[in-house]
Each structure stands twice: as C-alpha cells, then as structure tokens.
C-alpha positions as CSV (number, residue, x, y, z in Angstrom):
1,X,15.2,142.8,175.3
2,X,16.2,139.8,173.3
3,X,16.2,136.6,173.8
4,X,17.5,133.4,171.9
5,X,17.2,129.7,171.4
6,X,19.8,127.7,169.8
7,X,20.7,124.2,169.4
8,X,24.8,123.8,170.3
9,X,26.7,121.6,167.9
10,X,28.5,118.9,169.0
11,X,32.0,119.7,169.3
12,X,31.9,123.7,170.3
13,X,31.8,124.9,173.7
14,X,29.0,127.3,175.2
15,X,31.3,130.0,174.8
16,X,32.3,129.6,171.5
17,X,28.6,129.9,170.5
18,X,28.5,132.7,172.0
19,X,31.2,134.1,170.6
20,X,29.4,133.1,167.2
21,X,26.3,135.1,168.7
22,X,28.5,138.3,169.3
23,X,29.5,138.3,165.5
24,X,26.1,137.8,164.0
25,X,24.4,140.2,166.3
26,X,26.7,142.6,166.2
27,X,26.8,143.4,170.1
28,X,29.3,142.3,172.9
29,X,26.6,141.5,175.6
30,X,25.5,138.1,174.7
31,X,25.3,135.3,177.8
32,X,23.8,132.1,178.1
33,X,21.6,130.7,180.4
34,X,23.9,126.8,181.4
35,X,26.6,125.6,180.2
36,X,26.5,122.6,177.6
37,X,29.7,120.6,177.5
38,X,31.6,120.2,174.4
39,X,30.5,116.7,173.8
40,X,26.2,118.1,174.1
41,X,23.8,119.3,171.9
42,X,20.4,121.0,172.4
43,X,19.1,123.9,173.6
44,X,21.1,126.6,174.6
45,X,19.3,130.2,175.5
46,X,21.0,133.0,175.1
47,X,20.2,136.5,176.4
48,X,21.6,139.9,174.5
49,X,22.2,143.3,176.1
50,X,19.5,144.2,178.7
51,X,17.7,141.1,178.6
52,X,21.0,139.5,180.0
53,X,19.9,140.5,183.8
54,X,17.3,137.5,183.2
55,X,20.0,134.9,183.2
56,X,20.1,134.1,186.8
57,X,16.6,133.6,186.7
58,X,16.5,131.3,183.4
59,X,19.2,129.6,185.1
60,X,17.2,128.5,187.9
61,X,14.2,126.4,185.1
62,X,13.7,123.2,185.3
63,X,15.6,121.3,182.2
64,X,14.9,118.1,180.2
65,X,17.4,116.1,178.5
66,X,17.8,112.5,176.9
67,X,21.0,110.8,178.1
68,X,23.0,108.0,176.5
69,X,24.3,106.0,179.0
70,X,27.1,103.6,178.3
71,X,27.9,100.4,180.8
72,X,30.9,98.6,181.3
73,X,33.6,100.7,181.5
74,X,33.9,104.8,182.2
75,X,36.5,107.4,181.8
76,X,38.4,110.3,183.3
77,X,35.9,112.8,182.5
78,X,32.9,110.9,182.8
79,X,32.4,111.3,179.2
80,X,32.8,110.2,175.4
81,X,36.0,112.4,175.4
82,X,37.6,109.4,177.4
83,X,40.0,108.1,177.7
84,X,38.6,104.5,179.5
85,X,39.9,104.0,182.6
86,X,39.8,100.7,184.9
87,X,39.2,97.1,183.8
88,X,35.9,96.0,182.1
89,X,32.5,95.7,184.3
90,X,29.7,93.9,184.0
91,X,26.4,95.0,182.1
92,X,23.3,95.3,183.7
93,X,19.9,94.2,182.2
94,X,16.8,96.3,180.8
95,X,14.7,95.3,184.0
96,X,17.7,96.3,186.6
97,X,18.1,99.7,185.1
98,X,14.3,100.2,185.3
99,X,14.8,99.3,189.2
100,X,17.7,101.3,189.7
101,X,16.5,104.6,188.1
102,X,13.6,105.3,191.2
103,X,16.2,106.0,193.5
104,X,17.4,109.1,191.6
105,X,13.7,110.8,192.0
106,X,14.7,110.5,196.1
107,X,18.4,112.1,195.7
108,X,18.7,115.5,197.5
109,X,22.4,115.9,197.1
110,X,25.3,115.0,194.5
111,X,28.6,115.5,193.7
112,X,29.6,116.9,191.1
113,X,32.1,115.3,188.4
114,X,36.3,115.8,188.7
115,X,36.0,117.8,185.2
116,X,33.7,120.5,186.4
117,X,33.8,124.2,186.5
118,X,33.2,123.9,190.1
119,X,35.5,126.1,192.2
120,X,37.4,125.0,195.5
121,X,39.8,127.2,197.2
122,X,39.2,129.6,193.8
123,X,40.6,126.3,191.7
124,X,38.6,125.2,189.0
125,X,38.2,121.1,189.3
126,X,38.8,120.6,185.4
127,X,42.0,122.3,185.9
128,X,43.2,120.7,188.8
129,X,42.2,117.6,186.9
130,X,44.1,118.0,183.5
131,X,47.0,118.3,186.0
132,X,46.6,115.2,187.9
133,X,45.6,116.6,191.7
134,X,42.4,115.4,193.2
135,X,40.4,118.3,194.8
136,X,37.5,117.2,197.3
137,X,34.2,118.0,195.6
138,X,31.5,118.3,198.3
139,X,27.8,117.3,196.8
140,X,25.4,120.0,195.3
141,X,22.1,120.1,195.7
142,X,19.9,118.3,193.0
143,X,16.1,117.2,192.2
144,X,15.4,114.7,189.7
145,X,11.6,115.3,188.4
146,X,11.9,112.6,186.0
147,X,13.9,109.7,185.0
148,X,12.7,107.1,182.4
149,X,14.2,104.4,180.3
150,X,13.6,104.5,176.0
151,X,15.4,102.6,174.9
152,X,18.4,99.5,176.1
153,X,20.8,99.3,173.2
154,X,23.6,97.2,172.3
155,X,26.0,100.2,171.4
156,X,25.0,103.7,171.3
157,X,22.6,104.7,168.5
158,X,22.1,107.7,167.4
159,X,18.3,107.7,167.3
160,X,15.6,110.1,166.2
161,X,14.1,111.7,168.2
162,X,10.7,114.0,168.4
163,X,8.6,116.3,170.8
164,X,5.2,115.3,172.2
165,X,2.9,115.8,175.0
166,X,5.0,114.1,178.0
167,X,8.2,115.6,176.7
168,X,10.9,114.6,174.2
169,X,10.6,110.6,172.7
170,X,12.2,108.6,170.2
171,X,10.7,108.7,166.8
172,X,11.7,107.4,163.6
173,X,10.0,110.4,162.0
174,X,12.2,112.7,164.7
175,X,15.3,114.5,163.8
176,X,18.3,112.8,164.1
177,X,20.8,113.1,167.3
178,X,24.4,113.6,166.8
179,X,26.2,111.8,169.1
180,X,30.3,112.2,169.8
181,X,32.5,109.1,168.4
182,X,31.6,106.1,170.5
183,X,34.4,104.6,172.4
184,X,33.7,101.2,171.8
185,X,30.6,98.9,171.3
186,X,29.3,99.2,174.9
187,X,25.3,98.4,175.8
188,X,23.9,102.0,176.0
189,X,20.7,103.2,177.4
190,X,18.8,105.9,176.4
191,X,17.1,107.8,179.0
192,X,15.1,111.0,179.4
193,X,15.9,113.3,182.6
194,X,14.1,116.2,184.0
195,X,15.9,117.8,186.3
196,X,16.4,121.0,188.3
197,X,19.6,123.7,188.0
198,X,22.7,122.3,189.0
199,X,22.0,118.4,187.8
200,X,25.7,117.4,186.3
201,X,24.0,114.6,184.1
202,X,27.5,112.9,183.9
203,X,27.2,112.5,187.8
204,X,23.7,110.5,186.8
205,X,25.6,108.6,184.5
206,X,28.5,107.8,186.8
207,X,26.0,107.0,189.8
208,X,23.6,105.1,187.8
209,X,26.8,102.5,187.0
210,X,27.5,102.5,191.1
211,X,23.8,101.5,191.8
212,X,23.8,98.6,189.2
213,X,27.5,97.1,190.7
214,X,29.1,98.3,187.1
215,X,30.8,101.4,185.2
216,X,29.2,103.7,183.1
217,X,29.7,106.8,181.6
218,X,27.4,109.5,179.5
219,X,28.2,108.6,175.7
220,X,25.6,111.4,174.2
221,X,23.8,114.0,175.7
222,X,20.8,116.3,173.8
223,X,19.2,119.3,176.3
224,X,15.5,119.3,174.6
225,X,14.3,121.9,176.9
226,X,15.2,124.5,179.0
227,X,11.9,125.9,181.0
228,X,9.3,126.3,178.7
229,X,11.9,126.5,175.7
230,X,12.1,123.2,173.9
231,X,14.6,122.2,171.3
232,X,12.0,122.6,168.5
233,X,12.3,126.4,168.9
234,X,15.9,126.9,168.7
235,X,17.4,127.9,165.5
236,X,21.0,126.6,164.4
237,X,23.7,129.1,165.6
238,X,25.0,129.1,162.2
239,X,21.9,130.8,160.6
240,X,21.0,132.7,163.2
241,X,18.2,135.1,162.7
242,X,18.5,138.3,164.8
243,X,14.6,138.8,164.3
244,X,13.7,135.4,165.1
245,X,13.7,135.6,169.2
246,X,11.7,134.7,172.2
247,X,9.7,136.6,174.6
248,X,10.8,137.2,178.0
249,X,7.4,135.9,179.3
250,X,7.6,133.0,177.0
251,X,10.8,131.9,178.6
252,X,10.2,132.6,181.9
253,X,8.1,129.9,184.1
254,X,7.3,132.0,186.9
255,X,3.5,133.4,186.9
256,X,3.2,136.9,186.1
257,X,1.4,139.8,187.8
258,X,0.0,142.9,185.9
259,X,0.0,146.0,187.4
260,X,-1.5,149.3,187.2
261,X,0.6,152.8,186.4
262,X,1.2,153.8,189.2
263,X,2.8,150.2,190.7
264,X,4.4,149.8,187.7
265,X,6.3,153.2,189.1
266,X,6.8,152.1,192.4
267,X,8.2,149.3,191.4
268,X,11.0,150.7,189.1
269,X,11.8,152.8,192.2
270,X,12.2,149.7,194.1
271,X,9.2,149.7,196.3
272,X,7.7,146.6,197.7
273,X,4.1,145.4,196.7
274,X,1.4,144.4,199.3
275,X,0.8,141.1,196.8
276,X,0.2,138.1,198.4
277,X,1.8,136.0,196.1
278,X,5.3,133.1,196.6
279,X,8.0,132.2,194.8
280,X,9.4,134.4,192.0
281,X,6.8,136.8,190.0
282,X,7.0,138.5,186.8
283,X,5.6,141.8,187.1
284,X,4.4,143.7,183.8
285,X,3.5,147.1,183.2
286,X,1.2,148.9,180.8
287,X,1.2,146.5,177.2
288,X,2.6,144.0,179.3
289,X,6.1,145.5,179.2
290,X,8.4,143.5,181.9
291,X,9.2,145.7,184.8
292,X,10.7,143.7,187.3
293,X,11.3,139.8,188.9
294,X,10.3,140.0,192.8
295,X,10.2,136.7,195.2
296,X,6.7,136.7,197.5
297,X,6.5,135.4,200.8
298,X,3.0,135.6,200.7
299,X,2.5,138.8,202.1
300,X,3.9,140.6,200.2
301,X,6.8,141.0,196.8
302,X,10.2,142.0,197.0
303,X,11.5,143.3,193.9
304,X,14.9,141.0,192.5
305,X,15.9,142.7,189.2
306,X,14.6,145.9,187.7
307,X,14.2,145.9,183.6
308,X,14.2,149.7,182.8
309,X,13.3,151.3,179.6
310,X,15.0,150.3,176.8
C-alpha cells in the first residue's frame, strides 16, 4: 500500500492534484483523504490502489490549520474568490476576538457554507448556488479542539510560518504562505484551528464575524496537518517522488494491536476478536503487516476493513 503527503497549490482543486498524482504514478486508483478548496494550501494525503480502502478512516483525523480571517465585509462564497457582498461592517479589536474565539471550543453543531459539496435532495449546494436558489443547509456536526489568535493584522499578510511542539506558529525563519489575491485592505487575523472531520473553516470564518457584531470572511487558508501528517512531510505535487511515501501506521492515529498467526487468519476471514479494546484499532500481522481496521466496544473487536495481500 502507498500512501502520500502533498502540499496543494493555491489555485488547483483536490481533484486536479489528483489527477496530477494519476500521471506521475502511473495508476488510476489515487483518492484523497478531504477536500481542500481551490483557494487552500497544505496538506493533502493521498492514498494509491489498495491503500485507498484507508481513506474513510484518514478521513475521520483530527486536522490543524491556520486561518486568515478578514473583518468588515464577506462574500458569496465565504471566501477570497468573492465577490463582496453587503455594505461595510465594523472591525473588531485584538482583545474581542480573543473573547469571542472560546465559544467555538463549546459548538456541537454548524452549518455548513452555500458553496459546499453538501448534498440536499441529491443537489449539490455550490450548484444550486452558482444558479441563484437557496437550498436549506441543516448544521453538521463539529468539534473545535483548538482555536488561538497569532497574529491581528491590518490586511492580510502572508506570513511565515514553522512547526514546533504545540503545532504550527508563525516564524520569520518559516516558509512562506501563499495566500489568494486579497480583496481589499481589510484587518485580518491569523488564527490556528484544530478541528475534527467535517469543520468547513469558512463557516468559522463567517460565524466568528456574527459573534463579534461584523462580517468576515476566510481570506487564506494553509491545512498544516492532517492526523499525525504535518505539512513538513508533504512533498510538492509537482516533483512528486513515487518512492518517497508514508506508512499506513504512520498516518493512522488509532493504536494498534499485534496479533499472532493464527488471529492474523481469523481476522482476514472476518472473525471477531475477544480484545478488550474501544474505538478503532489497527490490527497487524506477522512484520507488522496491516491486516485489518476493527472498532472495540470493549469486549471485544469487530473487523471494519480487510487489507489483503498485496
């Protein structure tokens, strides 16, 4: 199985990097493990062949992101792909962002922006969008782990940024972010998210700018990790190494299992485990081969997804 990190341009769609990965590597089964709008950049994983049965499980990791949040005004799509809609707001201060930001560690539900791939009655909302009908989004699920100011800006600013031990941070000795064309010289924060699956950051941006009596709207966004995948593993899409790729148990977050011969067999036959373990488990096999995902209920494992042979 094979596994990839790569950092999405700014500009090009998930699937069009993916499209890239088919050519490079020379095979048709290429996914990706969440979508990165066009305007994003960061970390993008992408699974090839039979390591593509992971990708509802890589789905499912927690993700971390820096956010450039721009106040004042917002747009149609939520977005630096505009255009700004509705008169001019007012702009909040450093200290009422820092008090407005707690309340997104409490949120449970949120709905998801008008230019989303969400379905409703089998119609995309982007598309429904782009043709001026209004379809009623009903919220999602979210969980907000983290949410922390950097920096307050008079206009977005394309900083550097670096990794360290408490997650992704602005650093003038950092690589430098590419952010889309700025729409206008609007105050900006800069704020790093952790989040679980599902988390439509340009809802963040858009509800941030209703808890602070304003508009906003998400001028940049970088993904810096995905699970245990930061962006200082992924390689650029254009010099894509087919040998450079990530280990399944490297990706995954979920705590492993190792298992004897004999289970090992059982389990490719799809047999339960007495294992008293919860949550999702990756069981390995002799030389720590993955075998299978299975989801404990603390009695015992029931098997999700079955890696044979390769």
């Amino acid at each position: 199985m094979a596994l990839f990190a790569v950092n999405k341009p700014l500009g090009r769609t998930s699937h069009d990097v993916v499209d890239m990965a088919r050519k490079l590597l020379g095979t048709r089964r290429v996914g990706h493990t969440g979508t990165l709008d066009p305007l994003a950049t960061g970390v993008l994983i992408l699974a090839t062949d039979a390591s593509t049965k992971l990708v509802p499980f890589l789905s499912a990791e927690e993700k971390e992101y820096l956010a450039w949040v721009s106040f004042g005004v917002t747009t149609e799509t939520l977005d630096a792909e505009g255009p700004v809609v509705g008169p001019l707001a007012g702009y909040p201060t450093q200290r009422e962002i820092e008090a407005a930001l707690p309340w997104f560690l409490q949120l449970t539900e949120q709905t998801p922006p008008a230019y989303s791939a969400v379905k409703v009655g089998g119609v995309k909302a982007y598309e429904a969008a782009r043709k001026g009908q209004a379809l009623e989004l009903t919220p999602r699920p979210v969980k907000y782990h983290e949410v922390r100011l950097l920096a307050y800006d008079p206009a977005p600013i394309a900083h550097r940024i670096a990794p360290s031990a408490t997650g992704w941070q602005l650093s003038e000795r950092g690589r430098t972010v590419e952010l889309p064309r700025p729409l206008g010289e609007y105050p900006t924060a800069v704020i790093r998210l952790v989040v679980g699956p599902g988390t439509y950051v340009r809802s963040f941006a858009r509800d941030l700018g209703q808890q602070l009596g304003t508009r906003a709207f998400l001028s940049g966004l970088v993904r810096t990790r995905v699970g245990k995948i930061g962006l200082e593993q992924a390689q650029e899409i254009e010099h894509l190494d087919p040998h450079k790729t990530i280990d399944e148990l490297e990706a995954l977050s979920c705590p492993s299992v190792e298992l004897s011969q004999a289970e090992a067999r059982r389990v490719m036959e799809g047999v339960p485990l007495a294992i008293p373990a919860r949550g999702l488990v990756a069981l390995l096999g002799p030389k720590r081969r993955l075998v299978a995902i299975a989801e404990g209920d603390g009695f015992k494992l029931r098997i999700k997804r079955v890696f044979k042979e390769q």
